[in-house]
N, C-alpha and C positions, 0 to 999 in steps of 0.2 A: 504493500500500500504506500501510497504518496501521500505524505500531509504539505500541506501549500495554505504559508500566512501572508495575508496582505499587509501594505501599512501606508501611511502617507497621504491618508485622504483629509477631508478637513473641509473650511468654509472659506471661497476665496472670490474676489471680484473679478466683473468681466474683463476680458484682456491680460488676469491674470496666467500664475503658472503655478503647478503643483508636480512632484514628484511620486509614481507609486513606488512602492516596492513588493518583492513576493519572495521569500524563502521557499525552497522545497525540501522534506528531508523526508525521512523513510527508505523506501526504493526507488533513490534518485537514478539507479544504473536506466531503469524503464523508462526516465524521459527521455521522449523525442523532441516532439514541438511542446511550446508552453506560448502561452496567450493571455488574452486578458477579451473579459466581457463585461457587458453594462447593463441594469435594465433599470427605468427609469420609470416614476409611478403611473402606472394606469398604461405603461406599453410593454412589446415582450422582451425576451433578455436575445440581445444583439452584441454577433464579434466585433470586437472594436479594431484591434490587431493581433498577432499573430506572428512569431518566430520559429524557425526551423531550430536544430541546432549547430547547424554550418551558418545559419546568421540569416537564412532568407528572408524577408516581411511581406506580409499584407495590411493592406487598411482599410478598413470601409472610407467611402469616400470623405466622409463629411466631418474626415479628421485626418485628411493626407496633408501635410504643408504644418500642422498643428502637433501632431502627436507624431512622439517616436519611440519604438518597442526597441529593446537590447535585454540583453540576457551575459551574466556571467559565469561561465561553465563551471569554473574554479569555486564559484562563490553559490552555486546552487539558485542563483537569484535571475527574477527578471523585473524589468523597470520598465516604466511608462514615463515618460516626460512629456507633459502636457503643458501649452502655451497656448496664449491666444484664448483663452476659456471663453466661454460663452454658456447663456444659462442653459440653452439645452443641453450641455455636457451635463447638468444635473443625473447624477443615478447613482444605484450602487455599482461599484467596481469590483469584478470577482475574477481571480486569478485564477488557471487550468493549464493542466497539463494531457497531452497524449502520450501514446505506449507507442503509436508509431509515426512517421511523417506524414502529415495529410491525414491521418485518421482521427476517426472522433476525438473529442475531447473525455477525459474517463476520471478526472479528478480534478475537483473542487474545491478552493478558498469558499474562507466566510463571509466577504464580501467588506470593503472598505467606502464606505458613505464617501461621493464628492459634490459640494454643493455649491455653485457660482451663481451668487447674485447679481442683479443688471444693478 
């Protein structure tokens, strides 16, 4: 099993910036990709980004230019830097990891509150 803790969320104004972070420890040998997801009140939980562990990314669109996913192998960790914030970034943020590249996601943070007021 994988345990995955978030950290770094918090309450910040628009235009701001926040940092996440996510620990993974257990059976770190099994990750592959680690990510990060959002879901925000009253909509469903959406990828935000996504790391291989050769470094690859994705992003949903309407955080390319704003957010940036990295991962430290050494360090078991991966990070979101987020810029630019805007209130719909509002949600929880929940960190995930997969067992293989491209494959589902199969383990779950508990989610780190981020809340950008206008």
């Amino acid at each position: 099993q994988v345990q995955l803790v978030e950290s770094g969320g918090g309450l910040v104004q628009a235009g701001g910036s926040l940092r996440l972070s996510c620990v993974a420890s257990g059976s770190i040998f099994s990750i592959y990709d680690m990510g990060w997801y959002r879901q925000a009140p009253g909509k469903q939980r959406e990828l935000v980004a996504r790391i291989t562990r050769r470094g690859y990314t994705n992003y949903v669109d309407s955080v390319k230019d704003r957010f940036t996913i990295s991962r430290d192998n050494a360090k078991n960790t991966v990070y979101l830097q987020m810029n630019s914030l805007k209130p719909e970034d509002t949600a929880i943020y929940y960190c995930t990891s997969a067992s293989r590249t491209l494959g589902p996601m199969d383990n779950w943070g508990k989610g780190t509150l981020v809340t950008v007021s206008s």
